[in-house]
MARKOL-931230 format. One line per 2 residues: number of its first residue (from 1); their letters; for each residue x, y, z of C-alpha. Coordinates in steps of 0.001 Angstrom, whole numbers, plus 500000, padded with zeros to 6 digits. Layout:
BEGIN
NUM	a	X Y Z ~ ...
This chain:
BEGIN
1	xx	365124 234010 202442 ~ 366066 236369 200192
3	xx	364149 240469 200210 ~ 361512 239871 198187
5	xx	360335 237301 200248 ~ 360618 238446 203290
7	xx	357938 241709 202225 ~ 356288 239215 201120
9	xx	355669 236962 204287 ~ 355755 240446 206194
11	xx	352718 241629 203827 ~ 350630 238752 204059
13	xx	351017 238332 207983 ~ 349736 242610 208328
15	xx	346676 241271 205810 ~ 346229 237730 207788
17	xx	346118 239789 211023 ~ 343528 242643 209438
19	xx	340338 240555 209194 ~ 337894 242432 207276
21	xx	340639 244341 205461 ~ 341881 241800 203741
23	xx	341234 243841 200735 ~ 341522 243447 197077
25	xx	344056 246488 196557 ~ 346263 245360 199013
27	xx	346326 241717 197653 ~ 347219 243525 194263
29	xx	350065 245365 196212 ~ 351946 242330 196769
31	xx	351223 240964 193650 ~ 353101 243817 191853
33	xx	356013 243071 194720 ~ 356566 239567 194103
35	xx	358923 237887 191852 ~ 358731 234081 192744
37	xx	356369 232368 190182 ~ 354813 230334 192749
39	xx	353902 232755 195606 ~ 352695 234996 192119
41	xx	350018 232427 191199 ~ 348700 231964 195652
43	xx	348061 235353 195430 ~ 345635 235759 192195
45	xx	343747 232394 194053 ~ 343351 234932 196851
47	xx	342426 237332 195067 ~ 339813 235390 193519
49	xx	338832 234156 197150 ~ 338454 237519 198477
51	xx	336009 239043 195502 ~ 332000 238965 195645
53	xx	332252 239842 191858 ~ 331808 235876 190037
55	xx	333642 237085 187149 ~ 336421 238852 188173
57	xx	337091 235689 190630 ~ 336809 233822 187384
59	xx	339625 236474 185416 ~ 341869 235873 188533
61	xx	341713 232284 188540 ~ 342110 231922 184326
63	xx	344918 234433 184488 ~ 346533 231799 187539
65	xx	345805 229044 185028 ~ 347347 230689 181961
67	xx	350782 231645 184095 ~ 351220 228043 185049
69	xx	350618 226110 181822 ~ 352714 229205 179963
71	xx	355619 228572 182826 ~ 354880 224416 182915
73	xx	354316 224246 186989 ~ 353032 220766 186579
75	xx	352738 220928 190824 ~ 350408 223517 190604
77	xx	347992 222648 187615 ~ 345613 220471 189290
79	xx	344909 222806 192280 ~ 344531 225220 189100
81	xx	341850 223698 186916 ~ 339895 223148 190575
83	xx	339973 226692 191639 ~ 338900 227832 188474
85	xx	336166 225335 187703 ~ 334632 226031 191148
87	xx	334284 229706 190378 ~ 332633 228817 187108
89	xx	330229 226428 188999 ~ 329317 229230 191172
91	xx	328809 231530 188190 ~ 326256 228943 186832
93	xx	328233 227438 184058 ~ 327803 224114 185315
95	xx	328787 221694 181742 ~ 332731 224016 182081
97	xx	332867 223756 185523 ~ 332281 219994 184947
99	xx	334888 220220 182416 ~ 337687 221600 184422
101	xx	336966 219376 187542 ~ 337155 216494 185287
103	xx	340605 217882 184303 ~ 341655 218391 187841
105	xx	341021 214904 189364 ~ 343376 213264 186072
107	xx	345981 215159 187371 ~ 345371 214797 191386
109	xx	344914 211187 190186 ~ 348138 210863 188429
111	xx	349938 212929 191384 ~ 348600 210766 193833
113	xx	347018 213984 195313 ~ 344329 211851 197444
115	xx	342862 215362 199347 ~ 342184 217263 196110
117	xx	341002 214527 195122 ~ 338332 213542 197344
119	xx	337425 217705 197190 ~ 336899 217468 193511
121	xx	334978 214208 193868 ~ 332811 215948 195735
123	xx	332231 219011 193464 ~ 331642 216668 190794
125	xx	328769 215496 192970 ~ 327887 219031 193182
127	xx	327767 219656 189787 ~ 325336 216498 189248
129	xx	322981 217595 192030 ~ 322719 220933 190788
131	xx	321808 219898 187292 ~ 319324 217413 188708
133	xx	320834 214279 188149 ~ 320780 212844 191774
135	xx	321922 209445 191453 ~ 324860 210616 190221
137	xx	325436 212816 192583 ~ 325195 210449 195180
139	xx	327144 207889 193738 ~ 330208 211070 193649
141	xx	329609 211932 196978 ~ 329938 208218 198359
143	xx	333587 207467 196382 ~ 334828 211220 197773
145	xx	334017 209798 200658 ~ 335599 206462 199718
147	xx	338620 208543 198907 ~ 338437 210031 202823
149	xx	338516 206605 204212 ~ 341805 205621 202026
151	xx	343953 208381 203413 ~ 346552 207695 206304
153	xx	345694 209007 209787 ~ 347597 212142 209693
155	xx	345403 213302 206389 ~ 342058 212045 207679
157	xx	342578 214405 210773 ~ 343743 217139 208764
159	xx	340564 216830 206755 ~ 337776 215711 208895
161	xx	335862 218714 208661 ~ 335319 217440 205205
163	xx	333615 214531 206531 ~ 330758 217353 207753
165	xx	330612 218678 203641 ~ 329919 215345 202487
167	xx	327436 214249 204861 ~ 325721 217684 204444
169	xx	325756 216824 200576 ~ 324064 213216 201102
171	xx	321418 214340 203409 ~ 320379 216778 200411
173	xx	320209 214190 197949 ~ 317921 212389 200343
175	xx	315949 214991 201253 ~ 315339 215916 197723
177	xx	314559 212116 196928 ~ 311607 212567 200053
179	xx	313616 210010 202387 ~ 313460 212063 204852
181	xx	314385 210228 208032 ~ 317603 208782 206108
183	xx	318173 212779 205217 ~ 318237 214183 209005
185	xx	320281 210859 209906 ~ 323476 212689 207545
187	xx	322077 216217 207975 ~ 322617 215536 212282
189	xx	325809 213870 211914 ~ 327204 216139 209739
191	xx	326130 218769 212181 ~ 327733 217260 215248
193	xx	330866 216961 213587 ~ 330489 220621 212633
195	xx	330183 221570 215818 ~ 332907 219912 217465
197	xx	335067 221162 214582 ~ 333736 224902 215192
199	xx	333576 225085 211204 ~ 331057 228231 211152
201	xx	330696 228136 207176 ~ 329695 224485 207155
203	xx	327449 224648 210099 ~ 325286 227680 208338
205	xx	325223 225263 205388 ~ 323774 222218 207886
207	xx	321011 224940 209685 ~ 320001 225922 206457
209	xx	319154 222257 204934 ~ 317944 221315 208213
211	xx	315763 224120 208633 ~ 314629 222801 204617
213	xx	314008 219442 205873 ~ 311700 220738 208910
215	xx	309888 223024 206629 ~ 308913 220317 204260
217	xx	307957 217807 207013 ~ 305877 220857 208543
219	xx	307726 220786 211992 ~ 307733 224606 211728
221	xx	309485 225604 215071 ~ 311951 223608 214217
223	xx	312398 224671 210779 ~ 312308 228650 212246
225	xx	314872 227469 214529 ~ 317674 225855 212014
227	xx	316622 228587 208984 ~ 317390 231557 211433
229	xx	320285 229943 212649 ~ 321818 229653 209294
231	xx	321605 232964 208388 ~ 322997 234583 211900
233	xx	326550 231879 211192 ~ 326388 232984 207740
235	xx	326022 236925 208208 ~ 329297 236289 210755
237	xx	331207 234432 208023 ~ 330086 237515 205285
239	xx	329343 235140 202643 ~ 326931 236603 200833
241	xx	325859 234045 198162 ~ 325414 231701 201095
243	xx	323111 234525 202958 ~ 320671 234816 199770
245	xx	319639 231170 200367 ~ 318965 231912 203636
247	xx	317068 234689 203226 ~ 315411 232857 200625
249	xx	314139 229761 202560 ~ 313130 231963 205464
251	xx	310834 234142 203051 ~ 309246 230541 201571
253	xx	308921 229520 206097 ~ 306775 232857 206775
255	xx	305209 232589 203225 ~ 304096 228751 204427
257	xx	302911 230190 207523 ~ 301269 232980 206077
259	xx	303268 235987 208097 ~ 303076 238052 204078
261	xx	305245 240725 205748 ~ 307923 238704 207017
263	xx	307595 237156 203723 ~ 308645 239938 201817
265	xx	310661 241619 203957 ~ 313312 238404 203090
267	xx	312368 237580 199962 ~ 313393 241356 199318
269	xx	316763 241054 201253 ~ 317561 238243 199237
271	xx	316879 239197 195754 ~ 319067 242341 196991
273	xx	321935 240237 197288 ~ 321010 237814 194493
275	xx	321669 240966 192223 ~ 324695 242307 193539
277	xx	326335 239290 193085 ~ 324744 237756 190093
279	xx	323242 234408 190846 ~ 320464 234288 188433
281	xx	319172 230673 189584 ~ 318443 232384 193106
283	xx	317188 235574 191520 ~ 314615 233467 189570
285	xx	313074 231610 192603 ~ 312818 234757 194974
287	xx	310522 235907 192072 ~ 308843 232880 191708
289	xx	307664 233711 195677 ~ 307453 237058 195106
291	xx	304834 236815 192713 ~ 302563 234241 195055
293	xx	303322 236744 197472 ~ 301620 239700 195436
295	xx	299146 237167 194004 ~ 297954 236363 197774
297	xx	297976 239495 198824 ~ 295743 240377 195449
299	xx	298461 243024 194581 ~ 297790 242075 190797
301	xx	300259 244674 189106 ~ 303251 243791 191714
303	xx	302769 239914 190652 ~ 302535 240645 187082
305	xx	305886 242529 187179 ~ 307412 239196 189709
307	xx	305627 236723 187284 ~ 307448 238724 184761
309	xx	310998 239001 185802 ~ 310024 235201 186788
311	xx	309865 234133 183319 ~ 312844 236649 182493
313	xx	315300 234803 184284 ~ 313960 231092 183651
315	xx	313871 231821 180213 ~ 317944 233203 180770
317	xx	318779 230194 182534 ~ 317129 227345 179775
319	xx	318218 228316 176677 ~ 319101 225957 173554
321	xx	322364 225066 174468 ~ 323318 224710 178118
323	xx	323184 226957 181331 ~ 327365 227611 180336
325	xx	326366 229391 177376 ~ 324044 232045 179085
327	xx	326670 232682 181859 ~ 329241 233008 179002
329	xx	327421 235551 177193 ~ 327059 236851 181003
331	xx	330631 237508 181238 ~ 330833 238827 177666
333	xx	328641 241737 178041 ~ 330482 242553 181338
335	xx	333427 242360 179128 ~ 332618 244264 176585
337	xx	332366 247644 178084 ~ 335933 246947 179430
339	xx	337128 245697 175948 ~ 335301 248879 174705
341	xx	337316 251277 176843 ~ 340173 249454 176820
343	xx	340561 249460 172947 ~ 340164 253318 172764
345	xx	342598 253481 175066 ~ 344821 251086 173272
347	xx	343851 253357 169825 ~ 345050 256777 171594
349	xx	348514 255307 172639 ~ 349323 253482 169241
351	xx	348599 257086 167932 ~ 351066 258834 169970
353	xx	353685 255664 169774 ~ 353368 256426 166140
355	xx	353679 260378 166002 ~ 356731 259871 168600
357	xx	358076 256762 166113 ~ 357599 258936 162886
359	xx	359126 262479 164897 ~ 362185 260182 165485
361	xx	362456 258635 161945 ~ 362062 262056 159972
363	xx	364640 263389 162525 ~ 367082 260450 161491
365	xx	366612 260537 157871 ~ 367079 263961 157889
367	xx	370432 263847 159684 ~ 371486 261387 157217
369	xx	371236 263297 154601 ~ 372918 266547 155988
371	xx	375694 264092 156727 ~ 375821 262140 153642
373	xx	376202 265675 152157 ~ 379177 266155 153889
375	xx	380939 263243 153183 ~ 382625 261370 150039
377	xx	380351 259375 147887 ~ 381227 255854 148555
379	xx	380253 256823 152366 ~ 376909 258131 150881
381	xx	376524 254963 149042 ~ 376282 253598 152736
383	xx	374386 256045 154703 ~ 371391 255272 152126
385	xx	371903 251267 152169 ~ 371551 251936 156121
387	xx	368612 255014 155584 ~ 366969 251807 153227
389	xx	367475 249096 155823 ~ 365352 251295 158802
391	xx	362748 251930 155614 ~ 362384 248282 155525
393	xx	362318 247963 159253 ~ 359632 250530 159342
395	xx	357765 248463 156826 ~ 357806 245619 158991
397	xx	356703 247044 161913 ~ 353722 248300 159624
399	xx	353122 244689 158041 ~ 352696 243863 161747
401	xx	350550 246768 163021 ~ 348343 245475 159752
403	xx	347942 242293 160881 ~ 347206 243204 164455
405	xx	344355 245484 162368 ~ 342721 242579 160938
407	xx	342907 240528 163668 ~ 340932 242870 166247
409	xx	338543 243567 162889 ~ 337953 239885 162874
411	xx	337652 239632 166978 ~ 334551 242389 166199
413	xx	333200 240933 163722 ~ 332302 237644 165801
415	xx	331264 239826 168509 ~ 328384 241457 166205
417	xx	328036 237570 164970 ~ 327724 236443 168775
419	xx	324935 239553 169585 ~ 322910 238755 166096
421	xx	322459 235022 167786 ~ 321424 236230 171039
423	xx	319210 238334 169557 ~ 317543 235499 167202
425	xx	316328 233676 169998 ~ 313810 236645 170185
427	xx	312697 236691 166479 ~ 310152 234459 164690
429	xx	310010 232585 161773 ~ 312024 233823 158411
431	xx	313695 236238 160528 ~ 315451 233591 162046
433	xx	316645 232299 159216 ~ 317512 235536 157451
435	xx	320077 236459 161136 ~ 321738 233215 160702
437	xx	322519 233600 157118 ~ 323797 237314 157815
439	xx	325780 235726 160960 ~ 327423 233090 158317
441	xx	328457 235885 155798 ~ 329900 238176 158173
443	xx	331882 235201 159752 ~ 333131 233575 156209
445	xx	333985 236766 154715 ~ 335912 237339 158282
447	xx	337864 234216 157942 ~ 338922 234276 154310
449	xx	339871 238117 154829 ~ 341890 237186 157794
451	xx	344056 233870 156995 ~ 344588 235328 153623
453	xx	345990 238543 154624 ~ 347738 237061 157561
455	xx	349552 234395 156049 ~ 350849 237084 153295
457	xx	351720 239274 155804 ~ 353032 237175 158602
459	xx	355927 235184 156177 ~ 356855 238761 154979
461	xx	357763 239421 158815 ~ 359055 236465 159506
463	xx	359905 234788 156778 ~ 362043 231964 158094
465	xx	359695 231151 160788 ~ 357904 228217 160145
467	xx	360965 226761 158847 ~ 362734 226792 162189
469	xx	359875 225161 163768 ~ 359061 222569 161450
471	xx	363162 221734 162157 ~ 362523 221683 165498
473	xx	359645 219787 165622 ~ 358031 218347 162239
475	xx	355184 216828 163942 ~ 353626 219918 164649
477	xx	350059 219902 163226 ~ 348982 223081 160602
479	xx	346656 224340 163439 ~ 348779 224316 166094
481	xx	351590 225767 163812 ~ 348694 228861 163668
483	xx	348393 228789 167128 ~ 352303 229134 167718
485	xx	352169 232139 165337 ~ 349632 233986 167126
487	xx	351709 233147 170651 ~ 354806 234629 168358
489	xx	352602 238002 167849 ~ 352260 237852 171859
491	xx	348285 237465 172017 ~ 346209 235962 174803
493	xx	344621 232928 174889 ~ 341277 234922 174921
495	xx	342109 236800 171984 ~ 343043 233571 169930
497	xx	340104 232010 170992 ~ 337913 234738 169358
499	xx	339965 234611 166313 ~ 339803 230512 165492
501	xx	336519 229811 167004 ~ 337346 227754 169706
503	xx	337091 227685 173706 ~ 339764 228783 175372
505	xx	339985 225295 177062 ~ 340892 223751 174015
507	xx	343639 226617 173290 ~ 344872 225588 176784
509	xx	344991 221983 175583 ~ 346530 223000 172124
511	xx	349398 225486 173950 ~ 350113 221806 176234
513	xx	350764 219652 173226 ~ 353122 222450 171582
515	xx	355302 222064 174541 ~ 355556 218338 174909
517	xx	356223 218379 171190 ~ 358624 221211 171678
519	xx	360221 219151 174999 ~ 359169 222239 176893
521	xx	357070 220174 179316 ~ 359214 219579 182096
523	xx	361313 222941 181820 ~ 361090 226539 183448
525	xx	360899 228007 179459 ~ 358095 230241 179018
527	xx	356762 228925 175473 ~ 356129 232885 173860
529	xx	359456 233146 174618 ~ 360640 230335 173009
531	xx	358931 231142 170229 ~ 359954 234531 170024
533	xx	364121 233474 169687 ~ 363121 231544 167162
């Protein structure tokens, strides 16, 4: 085991033993300490494990994505597109987190990875149930379960907890569906496997539906019993999306029972958390109580304001599209203000990179001269062939720096584009019509501006590129020769995705075919810098 490893196993064991200080900084630490691709890409999934924050888990587990498809670690890519489509369910984007799961269980499949697998059967199911389609959900839930019953004895014990997940998951379906006896048959069994497992995250899971089950059936000791129960486990475990459910059911049990003080004091405690962490769906139904609450209680402004931020947050949740949309345009506000600070930040150094570049070039140039003074004229003749050369170097660097200037123009123009929209979902009428038509203008005049100007500029630069890669590989398709220049200027699948229009999941897709039609796919090559010797 070479050093680097060994801080390495000798970092994570100090964080394994720390408990509650398994922290986000010292996760980062290692990170920075780490050279081995592999143990690189663990540590971003931890540090999207370890976050409260949905959208930085979501950065970590994109940026874990993006290092194995750039570095081709087919052994990793399934794990990969689960991880990150299970933060993005959890986020609310429920169509992507569909998307990637779908993604994941090819691969597993493929791999004959039977444990992922089953997992992302089940989140599948999930995904179904959440959206409302419960048949479906059921009939995922039954072949992960299928799956389970496939694997050899050694993998069925090292999984068996899971069994307690997936009967948790059925008894829901069949709770929702009113069966109620066939719900507590799965909710109990998947309990007393819990329990004999001593799985404490699972367990608050089974109290809590259990506790839902006795609350609908009006067996209301009971239902006090399993819903306080649920939250005590899930306080213990810390996790705090889990513990605004709970807080949530038990503010509906003393609202049923009429204890109003209890009532709020939960609902409140939950909404709390709801916020902190960002889960609008939960947010939305803790208002929905809170405003029967106030209405019961004949508090008539506190109910308006509930009602109000009621109809807020339904409204945020069904728009036209899909739920995905809304939590994308979640993520790109948070973005924004980091994009904001980052570009001025970006601005400042490019101006001091180019008062250094220009100190050093004047310095040159004039040292040339004083020198070609001094010397015989056929060596002056060369001193300003080679003072000529570094003026056309400098010119290319500009060309570039030009390009890079349109690009981010173009990027910010699709941002204004992307605000205008949001904001026409709150206009009427011609008004409507009259943002859409300014949304098209800015966006055509973007493009034309753009591909023009970068085409021009780009072969000046680098002339012979496209050349050398239609050698390499003719079959190379005019978009995804684009895409290959923009990975040749070094820019992130985020940026490019701005740029052309399109989801960074088909990028991903697009950056895959370039290396099977560059026979990258089954080598360590990282594909920018392929293209970069070329």
């Amino acid at each position: 085991m070479n050093r680097v490893l060994m801080v390495f196993v000798f970092l994570m064991a100090c964080i394994l033993a720390s408990g509650n200080q398994y922290k986000e900084d010292s996760l980062k630490h290692v990170y920075k300490s780490l050279e081995q691709d592999s143990a690189k890409i663990k540590i971003l999934w931890q540090l999207s494990d370890n976050t409260d924050n949905y959208i930085k888990a979501i950065e970590y587990t994109q940026e874990a994505l993006d290092f194995i498809n750039d570095k081709g670690i087919d052994d990793m890519q399934a794990r990969a597109y689960f991880k990150h489509g299970a933060n993005l369910f959890l986020l609310g984007s429920y169509d992507e987190a569909l998307d990637y799961f779908i993604e994941s269980i090819k691969i597993a499949d493929k791999q004959g990875d039977q444990m992922l697998k089953m997992r992302t059967l089940n989140n599948i199911g999930t995904v179904y149930d959440r959206i409302g389609k419960y048949d479906e959900a059921l009939e995922y839930y039954i072949k992960s379960m299928d799956v389970y019953q496939q694997m050899n004895d050694d993998a069925r014990e090292n999984e068996s907890n899971w069994l307690s997940y997936l009967y948790g998951n059925i008894g829901c379906i069949y709770l929702t569906k009113n069966e109620f006896t066939t719900a507590e048959t799965y909710l109990l069994k998947g309990l007393n496997r819990c329990i004999s497992a001593d799985n404490d995250p699972v367990k608050g899971v089974l109290y809590n539906n259990l506790g839902k089950l006795y609350l609908t059936t009006k067996e209301f000791d009971k239902a006090y019993d399993y819903l306080n129960k649920a939250l005590i486990f899930r306080k213990n475990v810390g996790n705090k999306n889990d513990m605004v459910k709970s807080y949530f059911f038990l503010g509906v049990y003393y609202f049923t029972i009429e204890d109003y003080d209890n009532a709020k004091v939960s609902l409140e405690n939950g909404l709390h958390l709801s916020k902190e962490i960002g889960t609008i769906d939960w947010t939305k139904w803790i208002y929905k109580y809170l405003y029967l609450l106030h209405k019961k209680q004949g508090e008539v402004n506190n109910a308006l304001r509930a009602h109000e931020h009621f109809k807020a947050a339904s409204d945020s949740l069904m728009n036209e599209k899909t739920i995905s949309d809304i939590a994308r345009i979640q993520m790109q506000y948070e973005y924004e203000k980091k994009e904001q600070l980052k570009d001025a930040r970006q601005q400042r150094m490019r101006f001091i990179y180019i008062l250094i570049i220009s100190f050093f070039i004047f310095t040159t140039l004039i040292i040339g001269l004083l020198y070609i003074l001094a010397k015989s004229r056929s060596r002056r003749t060369l001193l300003e062939n080679e003072r000529l050369e570094k003026d056309l170097e400098l010119k290319n660097k500009e060309l570039t720096t030009n390009v890079m200037y349109l690009l981010k123009k173009n990027e910010f123009m699709n941002t204004i584009s992307n605000r205008l929209l949001d904001f026409k979902s709150r206009l009427k009428g011609d008004n409507r019509q009259t943002i859409l038509e300014i949304v098209n203008e800015l966006q055509t005049a973007a493009d034309e501006e753009v591909w023009e100007e970068f085409e021009i500029r780009f072969q000046q630069v680098h002339n012979d590129f496209f050349d050398n890669l239609k050698q390499v590989s003719p079959e190379l398709s005019p978009s995804e020769l684009k895409i290959c220049a923009f990975l040749r200027l070094n820019m992130k699948t985020k940026e490019i995705a701005a740029i052309t229009h399109l989801s960074i999941r088909t990028i991903e897709v697009t950056r895959s075919n370039i290396r099977k039609k560059l026979n990258l796919t089954h080598s360590d090559v990282n594909l920018i810098s392929y293209l970069n010797e070329l």
